[in-house]
ZADO-1210 file (C-alpha; in nm, 4 decimals, padded with zeros to 6 digits):
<atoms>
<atom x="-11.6923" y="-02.1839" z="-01.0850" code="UNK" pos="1"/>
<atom x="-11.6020" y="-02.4011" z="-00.8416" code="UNK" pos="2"/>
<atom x="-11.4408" y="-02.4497" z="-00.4914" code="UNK" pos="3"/>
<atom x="-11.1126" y="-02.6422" z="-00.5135" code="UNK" pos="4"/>
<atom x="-10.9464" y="-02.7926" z="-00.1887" code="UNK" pos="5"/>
<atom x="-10.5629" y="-02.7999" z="-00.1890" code="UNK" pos="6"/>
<atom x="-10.4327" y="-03.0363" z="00.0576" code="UNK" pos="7"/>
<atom x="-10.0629" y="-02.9487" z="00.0830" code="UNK" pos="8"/>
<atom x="-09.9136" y="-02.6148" z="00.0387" code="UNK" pos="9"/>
<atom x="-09.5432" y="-02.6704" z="-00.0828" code="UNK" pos="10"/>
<atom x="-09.4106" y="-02.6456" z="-00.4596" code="UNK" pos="11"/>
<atom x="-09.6710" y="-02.8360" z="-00.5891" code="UNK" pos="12"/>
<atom x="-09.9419" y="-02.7316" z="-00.3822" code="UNK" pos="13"/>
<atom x="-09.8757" y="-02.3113" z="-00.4602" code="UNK" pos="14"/>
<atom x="-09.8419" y="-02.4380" z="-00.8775" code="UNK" pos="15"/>
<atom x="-10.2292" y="-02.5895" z="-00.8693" code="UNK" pos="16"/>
<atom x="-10.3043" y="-02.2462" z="-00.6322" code="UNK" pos="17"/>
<atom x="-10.2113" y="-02.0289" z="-00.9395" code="UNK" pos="18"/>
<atom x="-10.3471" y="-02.2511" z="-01.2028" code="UNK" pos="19"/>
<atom x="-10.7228" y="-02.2808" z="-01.0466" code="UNK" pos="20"/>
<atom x="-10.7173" y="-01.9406" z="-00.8867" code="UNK" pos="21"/>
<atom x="-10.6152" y="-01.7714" z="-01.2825" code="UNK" pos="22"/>
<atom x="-10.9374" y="-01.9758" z="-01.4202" code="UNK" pos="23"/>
<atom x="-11.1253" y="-01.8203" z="-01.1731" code="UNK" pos="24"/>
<atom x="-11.2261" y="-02.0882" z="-00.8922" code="UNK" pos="25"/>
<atom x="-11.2292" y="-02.0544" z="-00.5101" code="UNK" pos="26"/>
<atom x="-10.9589" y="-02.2047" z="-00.3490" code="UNK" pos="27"/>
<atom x="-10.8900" y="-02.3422" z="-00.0538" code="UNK" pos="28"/>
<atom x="-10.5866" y="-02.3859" z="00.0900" code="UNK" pos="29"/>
<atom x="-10.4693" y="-02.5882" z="00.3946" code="UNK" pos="30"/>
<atom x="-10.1356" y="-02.7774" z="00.5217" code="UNK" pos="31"/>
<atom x="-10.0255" y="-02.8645" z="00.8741" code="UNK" pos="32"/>
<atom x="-09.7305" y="-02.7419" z="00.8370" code="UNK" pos="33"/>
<atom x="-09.6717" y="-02.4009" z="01.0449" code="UNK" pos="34"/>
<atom x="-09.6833" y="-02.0892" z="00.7597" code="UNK" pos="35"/>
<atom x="-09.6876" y="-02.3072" z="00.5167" code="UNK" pos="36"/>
<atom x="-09.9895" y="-02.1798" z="00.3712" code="UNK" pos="37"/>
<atom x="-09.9226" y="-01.8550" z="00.4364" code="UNK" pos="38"/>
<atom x="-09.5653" y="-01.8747" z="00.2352" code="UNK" pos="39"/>
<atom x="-09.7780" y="-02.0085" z="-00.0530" code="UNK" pos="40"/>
<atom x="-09.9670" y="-01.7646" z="-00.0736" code="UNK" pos="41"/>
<atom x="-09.7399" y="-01.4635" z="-00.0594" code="UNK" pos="42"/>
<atom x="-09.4970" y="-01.6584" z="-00.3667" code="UNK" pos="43"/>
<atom x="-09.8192" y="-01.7424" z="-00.5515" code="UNK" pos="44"/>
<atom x="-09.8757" y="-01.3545" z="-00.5851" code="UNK" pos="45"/>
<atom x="-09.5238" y="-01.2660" z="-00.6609" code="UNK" pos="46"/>
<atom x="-09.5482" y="-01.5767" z="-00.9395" code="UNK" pos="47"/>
<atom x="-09.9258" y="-01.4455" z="-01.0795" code="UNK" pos="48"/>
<atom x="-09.7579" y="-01.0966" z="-01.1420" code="UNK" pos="49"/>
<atom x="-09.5023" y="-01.2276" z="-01.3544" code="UNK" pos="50"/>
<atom x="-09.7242" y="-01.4433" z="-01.5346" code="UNK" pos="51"/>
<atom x="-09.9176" y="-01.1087" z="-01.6213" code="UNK" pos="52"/>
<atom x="-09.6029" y="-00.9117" z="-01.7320" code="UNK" pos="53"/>
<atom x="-09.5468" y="-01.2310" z="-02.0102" code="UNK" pos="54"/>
<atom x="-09.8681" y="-01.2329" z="-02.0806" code="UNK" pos="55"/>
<atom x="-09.9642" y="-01.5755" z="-01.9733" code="UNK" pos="56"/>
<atom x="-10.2256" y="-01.4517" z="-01.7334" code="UNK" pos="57"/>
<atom x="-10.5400" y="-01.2701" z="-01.8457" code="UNK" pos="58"/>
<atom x="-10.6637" y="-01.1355" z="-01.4627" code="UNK" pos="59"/>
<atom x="-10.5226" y="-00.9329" z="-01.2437" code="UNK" pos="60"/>
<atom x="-10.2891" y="-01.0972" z="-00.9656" code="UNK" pos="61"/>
<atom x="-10.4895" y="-00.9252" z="-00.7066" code="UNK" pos="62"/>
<atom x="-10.7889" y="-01.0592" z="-00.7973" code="UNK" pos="63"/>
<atom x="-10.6789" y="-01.4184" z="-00.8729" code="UNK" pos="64"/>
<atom x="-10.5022" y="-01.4164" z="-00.5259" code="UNK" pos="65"/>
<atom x="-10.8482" y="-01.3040" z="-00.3454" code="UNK" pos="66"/>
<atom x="-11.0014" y="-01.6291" z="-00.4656" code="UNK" pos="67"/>
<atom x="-10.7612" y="-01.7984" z="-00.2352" code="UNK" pos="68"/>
<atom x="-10.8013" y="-01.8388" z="00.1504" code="UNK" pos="69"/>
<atom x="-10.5813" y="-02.0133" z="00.3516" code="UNK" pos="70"/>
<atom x="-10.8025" y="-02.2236" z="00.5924" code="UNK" pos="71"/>
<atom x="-10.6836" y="-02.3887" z="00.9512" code="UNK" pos="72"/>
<atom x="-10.8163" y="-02.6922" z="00.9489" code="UNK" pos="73"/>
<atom x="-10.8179" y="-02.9766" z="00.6666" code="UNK" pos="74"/>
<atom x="-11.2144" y="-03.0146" z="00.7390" code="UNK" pos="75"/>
<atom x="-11.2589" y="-02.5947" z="00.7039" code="UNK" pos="76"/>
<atom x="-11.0430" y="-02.6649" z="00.3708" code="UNK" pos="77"/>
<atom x="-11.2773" y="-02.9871" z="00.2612" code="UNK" pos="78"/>
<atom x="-11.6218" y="-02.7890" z="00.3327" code="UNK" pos="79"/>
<atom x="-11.7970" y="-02.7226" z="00.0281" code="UNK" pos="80"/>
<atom x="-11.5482" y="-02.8586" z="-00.2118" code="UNK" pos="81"/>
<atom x="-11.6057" y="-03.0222" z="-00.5033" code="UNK" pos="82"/>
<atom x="-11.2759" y="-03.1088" z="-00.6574" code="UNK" pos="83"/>
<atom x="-10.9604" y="-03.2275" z="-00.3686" code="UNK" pos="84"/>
<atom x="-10.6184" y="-03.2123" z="-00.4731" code="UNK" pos="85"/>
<atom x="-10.3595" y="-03.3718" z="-00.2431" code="UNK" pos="86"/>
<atom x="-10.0090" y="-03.2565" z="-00.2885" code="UNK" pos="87"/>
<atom x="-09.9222" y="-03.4640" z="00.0601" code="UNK" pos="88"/>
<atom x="-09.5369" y="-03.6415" z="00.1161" code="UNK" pos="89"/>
<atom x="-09.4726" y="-03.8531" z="-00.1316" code="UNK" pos="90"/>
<atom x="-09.4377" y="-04.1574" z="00.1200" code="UNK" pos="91"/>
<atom x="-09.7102" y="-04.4608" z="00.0728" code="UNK" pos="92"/>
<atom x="-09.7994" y="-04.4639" z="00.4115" code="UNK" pos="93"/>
<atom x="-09.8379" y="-04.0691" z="00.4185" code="UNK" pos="94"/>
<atom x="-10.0554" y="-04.1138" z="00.1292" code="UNK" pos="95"/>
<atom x="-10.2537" y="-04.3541" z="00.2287" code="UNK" pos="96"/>
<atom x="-10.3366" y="-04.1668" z="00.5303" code="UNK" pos="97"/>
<atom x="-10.4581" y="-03.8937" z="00.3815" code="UNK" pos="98"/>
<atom x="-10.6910" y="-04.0316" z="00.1297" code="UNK" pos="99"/>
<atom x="-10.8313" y="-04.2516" z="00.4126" code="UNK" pos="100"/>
<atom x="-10.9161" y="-03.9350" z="00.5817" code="UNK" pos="101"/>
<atom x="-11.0700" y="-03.7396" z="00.3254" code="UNK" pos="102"/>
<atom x="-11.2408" y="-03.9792" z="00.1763" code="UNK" pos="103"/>
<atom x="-11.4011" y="-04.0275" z="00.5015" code="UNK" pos="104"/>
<atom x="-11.4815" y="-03.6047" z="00.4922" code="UNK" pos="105"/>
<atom x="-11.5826" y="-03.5424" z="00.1290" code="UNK" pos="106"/>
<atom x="-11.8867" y="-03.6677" z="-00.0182" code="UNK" pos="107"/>
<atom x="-11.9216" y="-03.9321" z="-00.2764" code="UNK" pos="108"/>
<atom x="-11.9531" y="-03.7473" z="-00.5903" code="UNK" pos="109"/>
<atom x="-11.6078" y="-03.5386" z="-00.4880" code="UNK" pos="110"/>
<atom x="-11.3019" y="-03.6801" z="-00.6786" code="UNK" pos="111"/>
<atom x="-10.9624" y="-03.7198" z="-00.5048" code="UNK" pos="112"/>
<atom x="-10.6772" y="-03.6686" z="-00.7056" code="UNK" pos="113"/>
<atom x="-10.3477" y="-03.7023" z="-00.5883" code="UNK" pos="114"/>
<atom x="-10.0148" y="-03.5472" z="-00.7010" code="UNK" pos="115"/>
<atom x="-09.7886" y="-03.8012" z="-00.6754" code="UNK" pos="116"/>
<atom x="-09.4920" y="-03.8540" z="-00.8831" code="UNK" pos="117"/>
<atom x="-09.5331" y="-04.2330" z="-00.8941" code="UNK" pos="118"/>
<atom x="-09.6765" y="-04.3946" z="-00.6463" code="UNK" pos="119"/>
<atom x="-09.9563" y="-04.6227" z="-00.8137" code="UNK" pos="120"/>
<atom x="-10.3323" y="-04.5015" z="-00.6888" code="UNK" pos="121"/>
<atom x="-10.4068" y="-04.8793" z="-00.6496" code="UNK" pos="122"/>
<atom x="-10.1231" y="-04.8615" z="-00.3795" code="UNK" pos="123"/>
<atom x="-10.1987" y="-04.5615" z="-00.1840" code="UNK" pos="124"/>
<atom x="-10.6302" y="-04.6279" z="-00.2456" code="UNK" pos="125"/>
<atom x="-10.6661" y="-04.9739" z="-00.2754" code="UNK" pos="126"/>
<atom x="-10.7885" y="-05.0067" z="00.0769" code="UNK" pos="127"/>
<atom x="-10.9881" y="-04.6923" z="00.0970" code="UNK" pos="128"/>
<atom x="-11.3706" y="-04.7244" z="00.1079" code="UNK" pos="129"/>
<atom x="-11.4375" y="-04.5238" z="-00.1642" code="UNK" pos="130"/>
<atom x="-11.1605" y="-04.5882" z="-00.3999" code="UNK" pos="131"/>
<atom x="-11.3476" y="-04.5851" z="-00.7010" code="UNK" pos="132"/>
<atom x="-11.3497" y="-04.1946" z="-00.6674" code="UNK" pos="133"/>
<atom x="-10.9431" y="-04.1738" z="-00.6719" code="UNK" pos="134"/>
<atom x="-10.7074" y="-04.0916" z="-00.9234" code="UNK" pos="135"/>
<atom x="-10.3310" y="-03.9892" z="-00.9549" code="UNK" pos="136"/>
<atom x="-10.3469" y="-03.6123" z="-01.1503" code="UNK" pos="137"/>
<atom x="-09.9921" y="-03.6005" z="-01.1603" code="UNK" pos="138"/>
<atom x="-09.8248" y="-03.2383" z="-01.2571" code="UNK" pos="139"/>
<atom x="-09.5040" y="-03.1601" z="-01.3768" code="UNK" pos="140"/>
<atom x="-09.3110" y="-02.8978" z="-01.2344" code="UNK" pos="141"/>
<atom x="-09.3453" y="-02.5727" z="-01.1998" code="UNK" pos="142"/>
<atom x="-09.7215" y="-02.6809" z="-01.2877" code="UNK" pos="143"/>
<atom x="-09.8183" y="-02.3030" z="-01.3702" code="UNK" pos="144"/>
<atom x="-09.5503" y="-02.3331" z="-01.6532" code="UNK" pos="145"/>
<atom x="-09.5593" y="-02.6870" z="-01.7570" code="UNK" pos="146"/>
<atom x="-09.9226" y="-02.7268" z="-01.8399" code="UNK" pos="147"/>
<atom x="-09.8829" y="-03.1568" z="-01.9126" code="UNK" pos="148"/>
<atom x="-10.0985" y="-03.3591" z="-01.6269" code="UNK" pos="149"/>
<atom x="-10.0413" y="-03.7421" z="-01.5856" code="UNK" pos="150"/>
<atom x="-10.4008" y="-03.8384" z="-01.5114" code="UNK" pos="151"/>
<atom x="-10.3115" y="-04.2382" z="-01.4421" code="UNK" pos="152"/>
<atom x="-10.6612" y="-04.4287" z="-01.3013" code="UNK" pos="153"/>
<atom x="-10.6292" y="-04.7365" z="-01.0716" code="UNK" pos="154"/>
<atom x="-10.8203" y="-05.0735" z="-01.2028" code="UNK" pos="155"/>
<atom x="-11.1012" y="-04.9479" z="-00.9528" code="UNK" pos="156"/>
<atom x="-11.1143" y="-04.5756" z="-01.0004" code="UNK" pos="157"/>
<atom x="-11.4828" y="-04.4947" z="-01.2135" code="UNK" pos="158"/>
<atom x="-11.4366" y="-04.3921" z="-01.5641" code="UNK" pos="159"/>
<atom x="-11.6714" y="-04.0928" z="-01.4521" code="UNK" pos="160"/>
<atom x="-11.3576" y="-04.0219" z="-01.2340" code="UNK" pos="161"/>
<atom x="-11.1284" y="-04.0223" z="-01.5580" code="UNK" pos="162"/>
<atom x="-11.3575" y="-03.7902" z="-01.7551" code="UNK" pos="163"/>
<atom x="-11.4486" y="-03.5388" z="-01.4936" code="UNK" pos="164"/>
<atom x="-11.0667" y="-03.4884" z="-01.4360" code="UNK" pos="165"/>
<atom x="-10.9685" y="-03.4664" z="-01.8199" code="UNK" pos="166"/>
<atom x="-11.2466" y="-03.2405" z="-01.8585" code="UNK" pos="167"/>
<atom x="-11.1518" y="-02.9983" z="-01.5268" code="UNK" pos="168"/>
<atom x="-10.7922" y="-02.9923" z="-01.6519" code="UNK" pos="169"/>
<atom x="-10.8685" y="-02.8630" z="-01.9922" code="UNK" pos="170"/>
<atom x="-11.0700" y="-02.5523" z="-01.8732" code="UNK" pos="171"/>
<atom x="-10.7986" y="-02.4576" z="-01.6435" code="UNK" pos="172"/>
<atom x="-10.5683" y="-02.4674" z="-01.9287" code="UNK" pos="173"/>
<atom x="-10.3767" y="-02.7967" z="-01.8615" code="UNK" pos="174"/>
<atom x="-10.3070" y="-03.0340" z="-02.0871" code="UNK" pos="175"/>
<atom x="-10.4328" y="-03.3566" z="-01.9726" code="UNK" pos="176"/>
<atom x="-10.2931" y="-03.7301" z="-02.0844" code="UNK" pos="177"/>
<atom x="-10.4271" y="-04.0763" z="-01.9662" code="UNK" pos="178"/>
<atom x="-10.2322" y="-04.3297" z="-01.9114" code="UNK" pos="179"/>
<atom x="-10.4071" y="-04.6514" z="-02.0361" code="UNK" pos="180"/>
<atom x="-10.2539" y="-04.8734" z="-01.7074" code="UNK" pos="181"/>
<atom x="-10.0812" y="-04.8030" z="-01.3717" code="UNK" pos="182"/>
<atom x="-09.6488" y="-04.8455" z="-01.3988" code="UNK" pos="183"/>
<atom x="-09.4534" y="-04.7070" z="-01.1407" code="UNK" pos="184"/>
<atom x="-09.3093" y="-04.3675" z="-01.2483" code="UNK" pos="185"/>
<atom x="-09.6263" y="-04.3346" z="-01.4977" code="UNK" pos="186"/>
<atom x="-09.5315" y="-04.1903" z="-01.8644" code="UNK" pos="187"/>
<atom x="-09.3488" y="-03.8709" z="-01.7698" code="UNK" pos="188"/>
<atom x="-09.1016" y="-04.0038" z="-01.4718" code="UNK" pos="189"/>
<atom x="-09.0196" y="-04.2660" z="-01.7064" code="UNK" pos="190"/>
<atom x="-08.8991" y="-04.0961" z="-02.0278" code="UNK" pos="191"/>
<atom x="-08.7189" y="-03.8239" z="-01.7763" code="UNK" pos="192"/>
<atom x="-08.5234" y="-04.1405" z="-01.6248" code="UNK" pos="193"/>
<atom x="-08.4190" y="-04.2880" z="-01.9109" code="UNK" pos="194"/>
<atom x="-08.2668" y="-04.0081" z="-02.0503" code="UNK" pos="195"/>
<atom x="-08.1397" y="-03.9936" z="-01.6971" code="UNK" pos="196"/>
<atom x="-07.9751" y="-04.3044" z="-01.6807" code="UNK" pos="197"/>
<atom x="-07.8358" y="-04.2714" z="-02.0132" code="UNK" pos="198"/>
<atom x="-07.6835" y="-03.9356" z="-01.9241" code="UNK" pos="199"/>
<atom x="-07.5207" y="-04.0389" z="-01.5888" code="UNK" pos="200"/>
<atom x="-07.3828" y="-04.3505" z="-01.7607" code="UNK" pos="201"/>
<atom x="-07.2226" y="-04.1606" z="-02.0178" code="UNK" pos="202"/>
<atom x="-07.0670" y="-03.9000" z="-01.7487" code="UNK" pos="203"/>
<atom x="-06.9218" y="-04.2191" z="-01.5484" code="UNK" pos="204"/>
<atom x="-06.7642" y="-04.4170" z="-01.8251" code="UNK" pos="205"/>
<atom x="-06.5863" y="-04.0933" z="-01.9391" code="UNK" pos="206"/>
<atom x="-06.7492" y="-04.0399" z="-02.2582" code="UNK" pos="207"/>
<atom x="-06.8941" y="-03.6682" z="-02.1676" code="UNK" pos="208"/>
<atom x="-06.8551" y="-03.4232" z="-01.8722" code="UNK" pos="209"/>
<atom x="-07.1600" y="-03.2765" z="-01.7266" code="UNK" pos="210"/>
<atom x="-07.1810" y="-02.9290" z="-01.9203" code="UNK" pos="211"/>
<atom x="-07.1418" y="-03.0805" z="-02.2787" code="UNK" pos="212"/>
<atom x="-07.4164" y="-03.3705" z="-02.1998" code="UNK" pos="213"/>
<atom x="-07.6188" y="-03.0735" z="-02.0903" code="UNK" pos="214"/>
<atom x="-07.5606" y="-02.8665" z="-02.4554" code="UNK" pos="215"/>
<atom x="-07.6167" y="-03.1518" z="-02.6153" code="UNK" pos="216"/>
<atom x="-07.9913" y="-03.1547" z="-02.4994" code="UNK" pos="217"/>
<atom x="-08.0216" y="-02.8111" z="-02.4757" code="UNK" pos="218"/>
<atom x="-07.9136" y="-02.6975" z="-02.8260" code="UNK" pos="219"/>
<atom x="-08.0226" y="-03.0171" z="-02.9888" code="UNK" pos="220"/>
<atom x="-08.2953" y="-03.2829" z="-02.8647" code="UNK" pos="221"/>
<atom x="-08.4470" y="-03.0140" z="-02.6462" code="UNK" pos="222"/>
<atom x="-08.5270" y="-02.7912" z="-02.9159" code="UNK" pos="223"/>
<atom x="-08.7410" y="-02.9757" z="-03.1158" code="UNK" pos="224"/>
<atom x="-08.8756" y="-03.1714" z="-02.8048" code="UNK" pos="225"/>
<atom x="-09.0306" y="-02.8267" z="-02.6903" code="UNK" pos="226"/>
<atom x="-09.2757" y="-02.8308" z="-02.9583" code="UNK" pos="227"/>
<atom x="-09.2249" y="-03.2113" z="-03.0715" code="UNK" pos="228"/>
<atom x="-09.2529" y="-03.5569" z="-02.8719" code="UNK" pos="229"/>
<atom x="-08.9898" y="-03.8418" z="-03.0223" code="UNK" pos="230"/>
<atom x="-09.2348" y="-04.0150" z="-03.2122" code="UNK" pos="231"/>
<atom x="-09.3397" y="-03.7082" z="-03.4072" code="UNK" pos="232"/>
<atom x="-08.9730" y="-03.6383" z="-03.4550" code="UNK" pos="233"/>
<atom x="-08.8980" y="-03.9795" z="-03.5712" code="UNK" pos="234"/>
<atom x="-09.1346" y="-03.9562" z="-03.8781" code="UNK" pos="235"/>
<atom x="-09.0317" y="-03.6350" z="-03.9610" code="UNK" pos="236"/>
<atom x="-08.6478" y="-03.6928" z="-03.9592" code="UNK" pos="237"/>
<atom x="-08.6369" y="-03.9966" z="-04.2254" code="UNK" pos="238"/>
<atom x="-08.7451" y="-03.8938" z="-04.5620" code="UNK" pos="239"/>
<atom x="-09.0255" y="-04.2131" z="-04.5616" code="UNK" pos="240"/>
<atom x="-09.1544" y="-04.1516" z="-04.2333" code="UNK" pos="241"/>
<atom x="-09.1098" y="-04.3523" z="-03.9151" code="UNK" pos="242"/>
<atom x="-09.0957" y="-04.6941" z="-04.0677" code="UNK" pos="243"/>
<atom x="-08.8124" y="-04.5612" z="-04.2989" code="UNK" pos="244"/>
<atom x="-08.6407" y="-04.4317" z="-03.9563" code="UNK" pos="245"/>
<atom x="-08.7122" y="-04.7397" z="-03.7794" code="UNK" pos="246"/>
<atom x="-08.5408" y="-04.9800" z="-04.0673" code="UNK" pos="247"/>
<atom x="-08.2680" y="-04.7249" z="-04.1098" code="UNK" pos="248"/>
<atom x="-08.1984" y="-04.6889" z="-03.7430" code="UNK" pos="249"/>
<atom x="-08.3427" y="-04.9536" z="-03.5607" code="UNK" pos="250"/>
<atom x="-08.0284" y="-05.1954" z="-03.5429" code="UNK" pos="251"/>
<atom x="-07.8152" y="-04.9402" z="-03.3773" code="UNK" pos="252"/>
<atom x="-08.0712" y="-04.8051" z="-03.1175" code="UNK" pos="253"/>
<atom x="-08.1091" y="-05.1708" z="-03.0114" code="UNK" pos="254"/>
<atom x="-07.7336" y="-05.1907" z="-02.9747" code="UNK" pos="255"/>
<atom x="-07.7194" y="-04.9102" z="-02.7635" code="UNK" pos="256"/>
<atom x="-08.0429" y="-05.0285" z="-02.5399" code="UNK" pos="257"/>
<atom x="-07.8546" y="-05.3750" z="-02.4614" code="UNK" pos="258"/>
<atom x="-07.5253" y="-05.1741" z="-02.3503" code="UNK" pos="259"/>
<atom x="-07.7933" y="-04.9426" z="-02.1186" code="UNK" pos="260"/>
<atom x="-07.7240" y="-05.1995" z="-01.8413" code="UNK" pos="261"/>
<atom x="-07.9156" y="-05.0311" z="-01.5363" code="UNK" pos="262"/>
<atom x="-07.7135" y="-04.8879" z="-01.2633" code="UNK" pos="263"/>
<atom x="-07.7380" y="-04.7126" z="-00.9583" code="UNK" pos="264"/>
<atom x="-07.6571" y="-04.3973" z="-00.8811" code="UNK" pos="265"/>
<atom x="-07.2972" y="-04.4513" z="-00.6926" code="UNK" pos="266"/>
<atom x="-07.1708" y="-04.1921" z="-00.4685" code="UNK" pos="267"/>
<atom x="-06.8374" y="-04.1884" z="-00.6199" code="UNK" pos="268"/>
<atom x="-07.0385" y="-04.0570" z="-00.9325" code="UNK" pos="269"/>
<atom x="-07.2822" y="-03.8629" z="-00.7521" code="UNK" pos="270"/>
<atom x="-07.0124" y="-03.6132" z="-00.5993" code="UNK" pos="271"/>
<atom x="-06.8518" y="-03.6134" z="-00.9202" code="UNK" pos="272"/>
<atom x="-07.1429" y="-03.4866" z="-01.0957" code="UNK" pos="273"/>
<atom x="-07.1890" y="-03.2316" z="-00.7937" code="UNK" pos="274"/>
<atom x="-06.8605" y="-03.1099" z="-00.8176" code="UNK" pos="275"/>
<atom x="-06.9165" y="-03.0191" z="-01.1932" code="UNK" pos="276"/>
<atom x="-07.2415" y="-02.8762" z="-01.1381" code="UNK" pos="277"/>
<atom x="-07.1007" y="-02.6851" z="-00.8417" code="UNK" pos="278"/>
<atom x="-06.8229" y="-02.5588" z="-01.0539" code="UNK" pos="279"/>
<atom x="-07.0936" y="-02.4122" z="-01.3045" code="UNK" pos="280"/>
<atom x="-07.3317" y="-02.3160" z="-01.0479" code="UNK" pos="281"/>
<atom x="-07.2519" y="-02.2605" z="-00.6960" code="UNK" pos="282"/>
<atom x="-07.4693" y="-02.3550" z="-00.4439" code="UNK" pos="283"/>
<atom x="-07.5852" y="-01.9824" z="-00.3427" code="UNK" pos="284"/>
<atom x="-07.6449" y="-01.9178" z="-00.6909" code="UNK" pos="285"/>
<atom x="-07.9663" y="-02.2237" z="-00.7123" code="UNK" pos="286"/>
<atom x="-08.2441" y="-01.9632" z="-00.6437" code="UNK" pos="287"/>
<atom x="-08.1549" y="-01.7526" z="-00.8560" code="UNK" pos="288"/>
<atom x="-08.1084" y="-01.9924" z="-01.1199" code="UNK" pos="289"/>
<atom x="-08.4127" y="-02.1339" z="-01.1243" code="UNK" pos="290"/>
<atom x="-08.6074" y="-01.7742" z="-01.1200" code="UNK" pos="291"/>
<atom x="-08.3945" y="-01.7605" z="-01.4300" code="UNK" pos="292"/>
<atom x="-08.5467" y="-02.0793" z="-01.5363" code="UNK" pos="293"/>
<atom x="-08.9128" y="-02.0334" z="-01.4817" code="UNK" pos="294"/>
<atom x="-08.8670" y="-01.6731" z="-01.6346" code="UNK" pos="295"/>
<atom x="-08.7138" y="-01.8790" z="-01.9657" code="UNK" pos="296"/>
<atom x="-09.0158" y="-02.1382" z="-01.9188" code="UNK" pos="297"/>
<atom x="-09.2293" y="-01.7961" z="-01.9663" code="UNK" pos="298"/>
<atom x="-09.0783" y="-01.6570" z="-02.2701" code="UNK" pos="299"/>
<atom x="-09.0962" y="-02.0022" z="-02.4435" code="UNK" pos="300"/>
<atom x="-09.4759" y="-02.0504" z="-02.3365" code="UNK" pos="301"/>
<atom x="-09.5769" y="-01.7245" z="-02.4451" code="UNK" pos="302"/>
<atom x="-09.3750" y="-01.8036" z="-02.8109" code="UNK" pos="303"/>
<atom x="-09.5616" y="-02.0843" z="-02.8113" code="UNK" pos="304"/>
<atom x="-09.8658" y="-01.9577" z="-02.7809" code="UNK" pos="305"/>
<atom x="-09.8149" y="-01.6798" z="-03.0559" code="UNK" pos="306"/>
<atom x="-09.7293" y="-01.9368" z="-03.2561" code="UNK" pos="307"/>
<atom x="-10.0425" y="-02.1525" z="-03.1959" code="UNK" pos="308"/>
<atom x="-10.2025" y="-01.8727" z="-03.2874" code="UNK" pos="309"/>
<atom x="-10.1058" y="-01.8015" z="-03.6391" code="UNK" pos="310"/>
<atom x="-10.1423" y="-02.1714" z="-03.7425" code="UNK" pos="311"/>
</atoms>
């Protein structure tokens, strides 16, 4: 096994904790930020034994969490380490600070992958001596949960660097994807924010209120997305496949994609949208809600994998 440095100990950070530690590697933890590490670790063991109770984790919590050590320094983190994960601000110049300093630490043949949400590796890395040896690994959230990774490779970054990430992933029970060029956002932000826009255009031209736009997802395009992606649905739901959905339905989808006029995100709207959520959920009520979600995210995983199973 080996030893993983996590660089950054917030939401992200704890997720990649759990998923290395539960595949059995040696982790190292470090972030300047006072008991920040120390937080992580104490909700990464409270997370591990619920994964155990759904049965999404094969070791005991105690033992996973033993395999992590929360180090003081970024250099007692980087010693040894032959994977770095940075799960830094997600600011440019934050990011490019960081890789410039431990790429300056690690040695060659150690990969840097960052986190990031969408910043482009050729932005944060271009300028970094050793770029060739970044690359964006790019969760989605929680990461223990949502197994999907975004690995998205700068013109510069090795293809050794490509493989050797794809291939860690996979053992730790990810699922890996490679985006064939840099775009800011990558693959996942983008699909999220176009249903995004869509849905907070439709809540400010009056056609829906929060809650129904919400069902409507929920109890229809979200069920079938959970074990589906759209073109897969597509070429199911025509009787001749996705060229008989495309000619049946093409004409109006490119109707609706030349109303989609992109907009921003007004204030007027944006407190209207919070006063509807608010009225559904109030504010004290958010923690609890999402330990509600994650526990939901559990259930459907461990369906899912039942139902791998049997196929």
């Amino acid at each position: 096994m080996e030893r993983i440095a996590l660089i950054g100990a917030g939401l992200i950070g704890r997720g990649w904790a759990i998923i290395f530690a539960r595949a059995g590697h040696e982790v190292r933890l470090f972030d300047p930020a006072h008991g920040a590490a120390e937080a992580c670790l104490r909700v990464a063991g409270e997370r591990m034994a619920e994964l155990v109770e759904a049965g999404l984790m094969d070791v005991a919590p105690e033992a996973a969490l033993a395999r992590i050590r929360v180090c003081a320094s970024q250099e007692e983190a980087l010693a040894g380490a032959s994977w770095v994960q940075e799960n830094g601000p997600e600011r440019l110049e934050a990011k490019q600070a960081i890789t410039v300093a431990l790429d300056r630490t690690v040695p060659p043949d150690v990969v840097i992958a960052s986190s990031t949400s969408g910043i482009m590796c050729s932005a944060y890395a271009g300028d970094v001596a050793g770029r060739a040896r970044c690359v964006v690994a790019h969760p989605a959230n929680p990461p223990y949960l949502m197994p999907l990774v975004e690995i998205v490779p700068a013109p510069f970054t090795a293809p050794w660097v490509v493989e050797r990430t794809r291939t860690l992933m996979e053992a730790v029970g990810q699922v890996p994807i490679v985006a064939r060029k840099e775009m800011a956002g990558f693959v996942l932000n983008r699909l999220q924010g176009a249903l995004l826009g869509e849905a907070w255009r439709l809540v400010s031209q009056g056609v829906v209120s929060t809650e129904d736009l919400d069902r409507t997802v929920k109890d229809a395009l979200g069920l079938r997305w959970s074990f589906m992606g759209p073109f897969e649905t597509i070429d199911l739901n025509a009787p001749g496949g996705v060229r008989d959905y495309a000619t049946r339905y093409g004409p109006l989808f490119h109707q609706v994609q030349r109303e989609a006029e992109p907009r921003p995100w007004s204030e007027p709207l944006i407190a209207q949208v919070e006063a509807e959520r608010r009225t559904q959920l109030p504010a004290e009520q958010l923690a609890e809600r999402q330990a509600w979600r994650d526990r939901r995210l559990m259930a459907l995983l461990a369906h899912k994998k039942r139902a791998s199973a049997k196929e």
